[in-house]
C-alpha positions as CSV (number, residue, x, y, z in Angstrom):
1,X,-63.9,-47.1,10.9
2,X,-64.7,-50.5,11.0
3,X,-63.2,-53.2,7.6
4,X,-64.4,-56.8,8.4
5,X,-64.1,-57.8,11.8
6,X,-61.4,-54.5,12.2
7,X,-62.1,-52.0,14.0
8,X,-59.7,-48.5,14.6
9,X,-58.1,-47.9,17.6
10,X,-55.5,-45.8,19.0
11,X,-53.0,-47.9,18.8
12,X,-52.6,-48.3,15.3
13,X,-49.1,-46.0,14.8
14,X,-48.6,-46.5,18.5
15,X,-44.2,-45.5,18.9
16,X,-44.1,-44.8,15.6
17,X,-43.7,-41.4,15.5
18,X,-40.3,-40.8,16.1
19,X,-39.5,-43.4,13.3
20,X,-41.5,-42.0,10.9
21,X,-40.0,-38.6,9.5
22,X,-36.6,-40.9,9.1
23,X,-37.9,-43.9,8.1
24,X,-40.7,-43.3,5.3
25,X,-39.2,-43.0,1.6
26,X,-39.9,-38.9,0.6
27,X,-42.8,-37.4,-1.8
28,X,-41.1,-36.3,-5.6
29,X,-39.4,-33.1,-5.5
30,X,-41.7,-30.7,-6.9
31,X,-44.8,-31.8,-5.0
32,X,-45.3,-28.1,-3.5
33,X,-44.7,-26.4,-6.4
34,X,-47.2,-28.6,-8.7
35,X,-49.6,-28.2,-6.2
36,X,-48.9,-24.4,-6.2
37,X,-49.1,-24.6,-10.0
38,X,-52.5,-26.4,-10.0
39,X,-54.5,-24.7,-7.4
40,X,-53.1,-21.2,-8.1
41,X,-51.8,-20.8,-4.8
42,X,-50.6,-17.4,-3.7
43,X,-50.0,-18.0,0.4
44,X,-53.4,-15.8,1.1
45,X,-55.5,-19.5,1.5
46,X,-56.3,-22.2,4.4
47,X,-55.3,-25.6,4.6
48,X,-56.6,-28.5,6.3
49,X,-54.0,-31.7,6.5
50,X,-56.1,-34.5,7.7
51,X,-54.0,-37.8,9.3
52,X,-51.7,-35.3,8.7
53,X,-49.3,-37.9,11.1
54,X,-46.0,-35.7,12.3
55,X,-46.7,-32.5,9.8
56,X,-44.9,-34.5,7.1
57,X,-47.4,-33.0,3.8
58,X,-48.4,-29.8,5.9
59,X,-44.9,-28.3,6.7
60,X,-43.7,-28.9,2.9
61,X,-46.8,-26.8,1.8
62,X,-46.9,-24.7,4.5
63,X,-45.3,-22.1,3.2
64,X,-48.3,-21.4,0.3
65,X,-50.7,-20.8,2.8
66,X,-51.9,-18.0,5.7
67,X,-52.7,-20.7,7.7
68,X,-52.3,-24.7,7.7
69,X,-53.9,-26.9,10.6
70,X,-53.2,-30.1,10.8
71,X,-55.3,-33.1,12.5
72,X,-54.1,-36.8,13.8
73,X,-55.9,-39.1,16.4
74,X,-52.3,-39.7,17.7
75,X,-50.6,-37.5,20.6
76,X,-46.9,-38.8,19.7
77,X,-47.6,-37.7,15.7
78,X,-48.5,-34.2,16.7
79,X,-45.6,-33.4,18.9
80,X,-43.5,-34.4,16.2
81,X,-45.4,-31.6,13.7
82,X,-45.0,-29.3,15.7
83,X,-41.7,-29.6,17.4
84,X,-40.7,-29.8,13.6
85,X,-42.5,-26.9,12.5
86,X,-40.6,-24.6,15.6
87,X,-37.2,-25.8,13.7
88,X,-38.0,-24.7,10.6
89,X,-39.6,-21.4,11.7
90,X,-43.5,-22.6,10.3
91,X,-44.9,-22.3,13.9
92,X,-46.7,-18.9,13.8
93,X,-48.7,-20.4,10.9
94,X,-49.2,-24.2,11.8
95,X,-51.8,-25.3,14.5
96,X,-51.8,-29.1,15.5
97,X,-55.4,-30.9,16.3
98,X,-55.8,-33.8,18.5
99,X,-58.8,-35.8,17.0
100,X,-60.4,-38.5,14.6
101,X,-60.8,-37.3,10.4
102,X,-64.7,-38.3,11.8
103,X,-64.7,-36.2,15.2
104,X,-63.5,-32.6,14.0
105,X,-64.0,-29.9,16.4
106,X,-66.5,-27.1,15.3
107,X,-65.2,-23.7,14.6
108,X,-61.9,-24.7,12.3
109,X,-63.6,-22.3,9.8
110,X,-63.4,-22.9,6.3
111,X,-60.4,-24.2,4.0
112,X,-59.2,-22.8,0.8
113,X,-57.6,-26.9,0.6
114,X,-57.9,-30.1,2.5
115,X,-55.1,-32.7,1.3
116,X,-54.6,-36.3,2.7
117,X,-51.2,-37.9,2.0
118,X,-51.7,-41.6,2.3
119,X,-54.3,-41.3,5.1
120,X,-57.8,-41.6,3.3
121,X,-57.9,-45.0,3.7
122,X,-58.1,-45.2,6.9
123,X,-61.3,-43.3,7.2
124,X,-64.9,-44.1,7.3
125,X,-64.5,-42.3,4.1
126,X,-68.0,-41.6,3.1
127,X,-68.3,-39.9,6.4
128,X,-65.5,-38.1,6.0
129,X,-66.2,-36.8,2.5
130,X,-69.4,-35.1,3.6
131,X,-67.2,-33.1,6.2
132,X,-65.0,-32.1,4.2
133,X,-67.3,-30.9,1.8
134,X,-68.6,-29.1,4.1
135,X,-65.2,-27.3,5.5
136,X,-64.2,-26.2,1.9
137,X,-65.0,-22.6,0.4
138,X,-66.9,-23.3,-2.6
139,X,-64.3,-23.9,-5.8
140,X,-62.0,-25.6,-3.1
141,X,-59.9,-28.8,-3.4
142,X,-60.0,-32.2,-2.0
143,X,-56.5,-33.3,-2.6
144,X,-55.1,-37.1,-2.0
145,X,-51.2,-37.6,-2.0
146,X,-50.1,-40.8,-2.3
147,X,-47.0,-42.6,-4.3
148,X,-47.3,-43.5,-7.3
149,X,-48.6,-47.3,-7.5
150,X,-48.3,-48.0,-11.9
151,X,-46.7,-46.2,-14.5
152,X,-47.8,-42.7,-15.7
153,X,-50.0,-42.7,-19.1
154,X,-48.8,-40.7,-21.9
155,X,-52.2,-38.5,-21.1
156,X,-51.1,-37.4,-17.8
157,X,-49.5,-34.3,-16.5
158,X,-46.5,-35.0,-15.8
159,X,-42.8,-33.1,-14.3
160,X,-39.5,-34.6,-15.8
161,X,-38.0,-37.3,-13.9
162,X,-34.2,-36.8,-13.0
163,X,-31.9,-39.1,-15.4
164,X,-31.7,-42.9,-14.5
165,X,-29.4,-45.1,-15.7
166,X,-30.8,-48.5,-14.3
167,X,-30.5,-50.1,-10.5
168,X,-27.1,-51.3,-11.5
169,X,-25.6,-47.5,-11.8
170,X,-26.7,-47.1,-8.0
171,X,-23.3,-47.3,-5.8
172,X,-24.9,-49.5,-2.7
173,X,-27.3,-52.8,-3.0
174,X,-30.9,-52.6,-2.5
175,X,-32.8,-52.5,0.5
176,X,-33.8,-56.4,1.3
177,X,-37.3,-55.8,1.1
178,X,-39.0,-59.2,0.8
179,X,-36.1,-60.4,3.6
180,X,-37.3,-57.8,5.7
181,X,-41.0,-58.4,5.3
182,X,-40.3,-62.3,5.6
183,X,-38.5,-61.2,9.1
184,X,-41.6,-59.3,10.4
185,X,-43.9,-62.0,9.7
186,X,-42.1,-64.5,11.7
187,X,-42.7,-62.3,14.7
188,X,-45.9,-60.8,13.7
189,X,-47.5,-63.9,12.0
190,X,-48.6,-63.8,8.6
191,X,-51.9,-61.6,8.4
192,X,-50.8,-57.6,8.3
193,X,-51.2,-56.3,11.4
194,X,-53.0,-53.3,12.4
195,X,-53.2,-51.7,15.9
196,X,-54.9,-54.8,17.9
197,X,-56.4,-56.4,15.1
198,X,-55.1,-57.8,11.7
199,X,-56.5,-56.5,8.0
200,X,-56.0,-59.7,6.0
201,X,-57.7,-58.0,2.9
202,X,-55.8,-54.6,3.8
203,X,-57.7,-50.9,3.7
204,X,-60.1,-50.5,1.1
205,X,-60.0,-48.6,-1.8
206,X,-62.8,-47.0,-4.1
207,X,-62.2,-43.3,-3.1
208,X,-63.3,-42.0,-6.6
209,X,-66.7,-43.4,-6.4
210,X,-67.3,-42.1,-2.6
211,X,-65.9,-38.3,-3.9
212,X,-68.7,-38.4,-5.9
213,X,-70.9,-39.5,-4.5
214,X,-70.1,-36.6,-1.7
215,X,-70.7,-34.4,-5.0
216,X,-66.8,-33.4,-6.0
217,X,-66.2,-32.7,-9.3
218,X,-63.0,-34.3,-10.9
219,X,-60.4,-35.9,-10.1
220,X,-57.7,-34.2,-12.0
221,X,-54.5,-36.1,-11.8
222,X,-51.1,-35.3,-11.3
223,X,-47.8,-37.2,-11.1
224,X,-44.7,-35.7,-9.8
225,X,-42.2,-38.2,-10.9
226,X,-39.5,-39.4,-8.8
227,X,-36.3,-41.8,-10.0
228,X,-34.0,-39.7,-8.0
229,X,-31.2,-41.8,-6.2
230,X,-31.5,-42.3,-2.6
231,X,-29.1,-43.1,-0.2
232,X,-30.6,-44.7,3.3
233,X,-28.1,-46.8,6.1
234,X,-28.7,-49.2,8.1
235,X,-30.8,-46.8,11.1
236,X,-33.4,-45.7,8.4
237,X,-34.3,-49.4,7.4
238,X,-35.3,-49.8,11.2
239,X,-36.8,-46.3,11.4
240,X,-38.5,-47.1,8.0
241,X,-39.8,-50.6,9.6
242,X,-41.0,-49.0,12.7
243,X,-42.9,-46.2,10.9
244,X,-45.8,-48.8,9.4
245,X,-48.7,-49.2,11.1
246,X,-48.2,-53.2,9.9
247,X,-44.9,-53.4,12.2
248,X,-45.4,-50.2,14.6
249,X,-42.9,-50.9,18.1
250,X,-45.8,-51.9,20.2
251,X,-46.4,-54.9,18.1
252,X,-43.4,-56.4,19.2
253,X,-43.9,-56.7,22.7
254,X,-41.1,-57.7,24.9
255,X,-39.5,-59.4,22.0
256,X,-38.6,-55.9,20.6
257,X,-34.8,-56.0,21.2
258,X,-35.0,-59.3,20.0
259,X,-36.1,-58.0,16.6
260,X,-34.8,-55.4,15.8
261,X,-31.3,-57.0,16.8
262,X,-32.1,-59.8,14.3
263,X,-33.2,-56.9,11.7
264,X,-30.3,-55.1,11.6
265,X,-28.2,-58.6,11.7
266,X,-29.7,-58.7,8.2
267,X,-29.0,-55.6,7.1
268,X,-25.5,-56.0,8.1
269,X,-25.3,-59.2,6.3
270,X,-27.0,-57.7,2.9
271,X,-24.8,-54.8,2.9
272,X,-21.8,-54.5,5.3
273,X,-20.6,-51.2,4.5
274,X,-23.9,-49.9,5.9
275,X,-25.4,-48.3,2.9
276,X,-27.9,-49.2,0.6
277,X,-29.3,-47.6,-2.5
278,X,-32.8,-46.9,-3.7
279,X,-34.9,-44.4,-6.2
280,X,-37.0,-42.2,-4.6
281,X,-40.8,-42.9,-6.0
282,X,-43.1,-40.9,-7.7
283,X,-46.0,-38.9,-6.4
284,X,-49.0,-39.2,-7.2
285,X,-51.9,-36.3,-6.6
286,X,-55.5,-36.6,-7.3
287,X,-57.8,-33.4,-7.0
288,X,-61.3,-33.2,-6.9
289,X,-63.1,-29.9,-6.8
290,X,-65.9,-28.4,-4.5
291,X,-68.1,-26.5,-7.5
292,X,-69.1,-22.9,-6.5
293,X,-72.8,-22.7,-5.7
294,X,-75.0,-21.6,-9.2
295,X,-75.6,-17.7,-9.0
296,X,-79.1,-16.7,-7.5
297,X,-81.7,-15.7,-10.4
């Protein structure tokens, strides 16, 4: 995939992936079962979780399907997914791909779902559309997981939030989010980094129009709302900083230790009991459908 001057290389989560099953904020509760809800789901069909990064989306729906394989350009991702997927007893029906969304192997077969949770972006997505047109059994989804970015419309499906009361009711202060990003541009610089290079204008967007383009039908949109009450210390700040492609470990160089020492000096500083407080977001899922083929006259 190539943005601007920017091109994709394997470095881009380079060390991240022992961060990132700590440190990223979890989907909605009710994300599998929505899903299951919408796509009529009976554990008989295939899935295909593409960027699927260490099994994160493909191990919570796992259990819906015969058979789930998941793909990720990087080695340190995969051995996550699947050393997580032998702990929770999913390995008999998980199977772990090294390789680009725009290199698949042949013979994976076809898929009953293909989902991408946050990863879409990262694609040469027209590319990747056609494939995946091409993987799914005809009347099969193309599913994008992401949180949710704006408020849900009145119009929208949507599954009761748990009760809020207002940031004020939560025991422990806020994460120091702007603090923290201020932090990582002083040792990054000020452009978002990404693997060698730097996406000043960040990923690009648009994935309705290249969906149909590619000939999906939809999207149908779901939100799984969130607002439940999380409680994170001071190790899944770090683990949560590490876990972006935009401050990955490798970026740091040798002044590593020096950053993550003045990190956590922060954290320390903004809450000393070592616990802040946080609502969980909502989820957001987008489906578009591959139409079955007209009958034959």
């Amino acid at each position: 995939m190539t943005i601007g001057d920017w091109q994709w290389d394997e470095t881009l989560f380079a060390g991240a992936a022992p961060y990132y099953r700590r440190g990223r904020l979890p989907y909605a509760p009710g994300l599998a079962e929505a899903l299951r809800d919408a796509l009529a789901l009976d554990g008989r069909g295939r899935l295909l979780d593409v960027g699927c990064g260490p099994g994160t989306l493909a191990l919570d729906l796992a259990p819906l399907f015969a058979d789930v394989v998941g793909v990720d350009p990087d080695p340190g991702m995969l051995a996550e997914a699947e050393r997580v997927a032998a702990e929770t007893g999913l390995n008999d029906r998980t199977r772990w791909i090294l390789a680009r969304a725009e290199e698949l192997p042949s013979g994976l077969g076809a898929f009953t779902v293909v989902t991408f949770g946050q990863s879409f972006h990262w694609m040469d997505q027209e590319r990747v559309a056609a494939a995946m047109l091409r993987l799914l059994r005809p009347g099969g989804a193309f599913v994008h997981v992401a949180d949710v970015k704006t408020q849900p419309k009145t119009d929208l499906k949507t599954k009761p939030a748990a009760a809020t009361s207002g940031a004020d009711a939560l025991p422990f202060p806020p994460v120091p989010y702007a603090a923290v990003d201020a932090l990582v541009r002083r040792y990054l610089g000020p452009v978002r980094r990404a693997g060698r290079g730097t996406l000043p204008h960040g990923t690009p967007g648009g994935e309705a129009e290249v969906l149909g383009r590619a000939c999906f039908a939809g999207p149908q949109r779901l939100v799984v709302a969130g607002g439940q009450a999380l409680e994170r210390d001071h190790d899944d700040v770090v683990a949560q900083v590490f876990s972006l492609s935009s401050s990955a470990p490798h970026l740091f160089g040798a002044r590593r230790a020096a950053f993550e020492a003045e990190l956590r000096a922060l954290l320390a500083q903004a809450s000393p009991a070592g616990r802040f407080s946080e609502r969980r977001p909502g989820t957001e899922v987008r489906i578009w459908r591959k139409e079955p083929a007209p009958p034959q006259s």
